[in-house]
N, C-alpha and C positions, 0 to 999 in steps of 0.2 A: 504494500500500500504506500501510496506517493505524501509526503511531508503535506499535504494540505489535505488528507483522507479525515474522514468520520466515524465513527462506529455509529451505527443506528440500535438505537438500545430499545425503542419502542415503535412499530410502525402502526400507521390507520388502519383499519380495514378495507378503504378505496386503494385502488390500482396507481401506480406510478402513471404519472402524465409524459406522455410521448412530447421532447421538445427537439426543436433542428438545431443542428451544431456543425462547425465547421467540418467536411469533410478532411481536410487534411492533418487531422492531430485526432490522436487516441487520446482517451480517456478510463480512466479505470474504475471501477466499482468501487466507491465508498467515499470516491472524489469531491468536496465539495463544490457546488456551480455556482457560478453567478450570469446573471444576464445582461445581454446587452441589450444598447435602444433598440438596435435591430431585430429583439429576438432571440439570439442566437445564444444558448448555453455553453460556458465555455469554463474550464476548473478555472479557481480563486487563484491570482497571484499576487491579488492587490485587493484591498476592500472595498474599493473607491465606485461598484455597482452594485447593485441589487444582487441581494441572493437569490436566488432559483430555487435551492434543493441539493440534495445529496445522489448522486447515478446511482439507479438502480442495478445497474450493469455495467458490463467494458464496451466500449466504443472502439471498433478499430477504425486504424488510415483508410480513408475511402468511406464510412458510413456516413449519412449525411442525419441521423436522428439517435435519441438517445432515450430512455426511459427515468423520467425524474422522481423519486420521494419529495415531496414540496410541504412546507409544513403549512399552509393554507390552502386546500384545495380550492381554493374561489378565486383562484387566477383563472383571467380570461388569454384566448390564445385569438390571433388571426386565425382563420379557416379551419376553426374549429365550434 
């Protein structure tokens, strides 16, 4: 697990929220996200956006979506 991971110690009973993320960087399962204006989930390196959530899963190079733990399920998505 990468210096910015989470242990999830309690999850909801709703489904991780499918969010898009840059295809060309992996992500790993336990990662903390944040999001950009655009959208897009991308791990913490900086605190300086909004957080997402914690990956539910690994993202490889090339995926362009990821599955989120969000701890407010009442985000709204585009085209969702």
């Amino acid at each position: 697990m990468s210096a910015n991971a989470a242990a999830i110690l309690e999850l909801s009973e709703q489904n991780p929220l499918a969010f898009d993320a840059t295809a060309g960087v992996s992500i790993s399962k336990g990662d903390l996200l944040m999001i950009s204006n655009d959208l897009l989930v991308h791990a913490s390196v900086k605190g300086d956006q909004p957080y997402a959530g914690v990956a539910a899963a690994d993202k490889a190079i090339g995926v362009s979506r990821i599955a989120v733990h969000v701890p407010n399920q009442s985000i709204s998505q585009a085209g969702q």
